[in-house]
C-alpha positions in Angstrom: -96.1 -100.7 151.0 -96.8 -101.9 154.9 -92.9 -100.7 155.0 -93.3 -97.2 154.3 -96.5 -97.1 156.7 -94.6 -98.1 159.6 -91.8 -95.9 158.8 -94.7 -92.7 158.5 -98.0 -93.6 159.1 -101.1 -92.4 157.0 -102.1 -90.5 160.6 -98.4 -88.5 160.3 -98.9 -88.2 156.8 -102.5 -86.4 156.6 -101.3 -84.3 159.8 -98.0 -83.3 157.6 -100.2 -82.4 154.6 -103.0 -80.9 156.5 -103.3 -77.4 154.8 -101.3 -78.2 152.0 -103.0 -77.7 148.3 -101.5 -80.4 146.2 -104.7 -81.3 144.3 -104.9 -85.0 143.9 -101.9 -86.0 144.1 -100.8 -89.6 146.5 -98.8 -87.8 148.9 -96.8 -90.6 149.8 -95.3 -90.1 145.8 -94.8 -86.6 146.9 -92.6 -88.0 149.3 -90.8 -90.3 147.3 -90.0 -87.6 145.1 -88.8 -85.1 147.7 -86.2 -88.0 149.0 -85.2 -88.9 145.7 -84.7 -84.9 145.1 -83.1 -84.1 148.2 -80.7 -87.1 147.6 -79.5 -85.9 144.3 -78.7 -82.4 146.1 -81.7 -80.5 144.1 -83.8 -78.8 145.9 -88.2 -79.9 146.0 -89.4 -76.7 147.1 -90.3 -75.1 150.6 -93.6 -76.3 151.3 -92.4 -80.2 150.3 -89.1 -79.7 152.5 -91.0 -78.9 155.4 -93.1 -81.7 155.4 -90.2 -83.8 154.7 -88.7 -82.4 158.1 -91.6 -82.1 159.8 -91.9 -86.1 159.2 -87.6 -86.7 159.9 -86.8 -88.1 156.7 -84.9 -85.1 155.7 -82.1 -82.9 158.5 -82.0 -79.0 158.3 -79.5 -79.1 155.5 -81.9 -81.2 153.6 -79.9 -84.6 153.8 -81.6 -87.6 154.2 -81.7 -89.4 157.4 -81.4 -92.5 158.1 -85.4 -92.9 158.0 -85.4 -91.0 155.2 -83.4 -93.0 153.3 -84.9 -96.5 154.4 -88.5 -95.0 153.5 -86.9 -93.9 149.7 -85.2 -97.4 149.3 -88.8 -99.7 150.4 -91.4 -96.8 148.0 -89.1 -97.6 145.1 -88.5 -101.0 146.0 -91.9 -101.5 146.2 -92.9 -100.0 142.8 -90.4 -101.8 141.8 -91.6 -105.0 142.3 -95.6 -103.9 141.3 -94.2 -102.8 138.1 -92.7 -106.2 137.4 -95.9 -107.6 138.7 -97.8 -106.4 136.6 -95.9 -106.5 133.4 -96.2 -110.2 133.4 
């Protein structure tokens, strides 16, 4: 997880939610679902594309960039590896 926070720090991440409403949700899965979204060309909704550019992990045409990618890749990566954990 220390990968992700360099990539987008929970400072940038509570400024790029500030407002928002998404209940209780881990914004940093709201992420990780946007990226996964926008890189199977479907579309996560305004407010969640926004932040995504706001933060440069997605361009205007809602490709991922090269930050956005990398911070998909380590957040399932690292899940990855919990889930494993834990199963054992």
């Amino acid at each position: 997880m220390s990968r992700v926070k360099e990539l987008v720090s929970d400072e940038e991440l509570m400024k790029a939610f500030a407002g928002t409403h998404y209940g209780n949700k881990d914004y940093r899965d709201i992420i990780k679902l946007g990226l996964l979204k926008s890189a199977c060309k479907y579309h996560s909704g305004y407010t969640t594309s926004q932040i995504l550019k706001r933060l440069e992990l997605i361009k205007e045409n809602l490709k991922l960039t090269k930050k956005g990618r990398q911070y998909l890749y380590d957040s399932i990566q690292y899940s990855s590896i919990n889930t494993v954990v834990e199963k054992k």
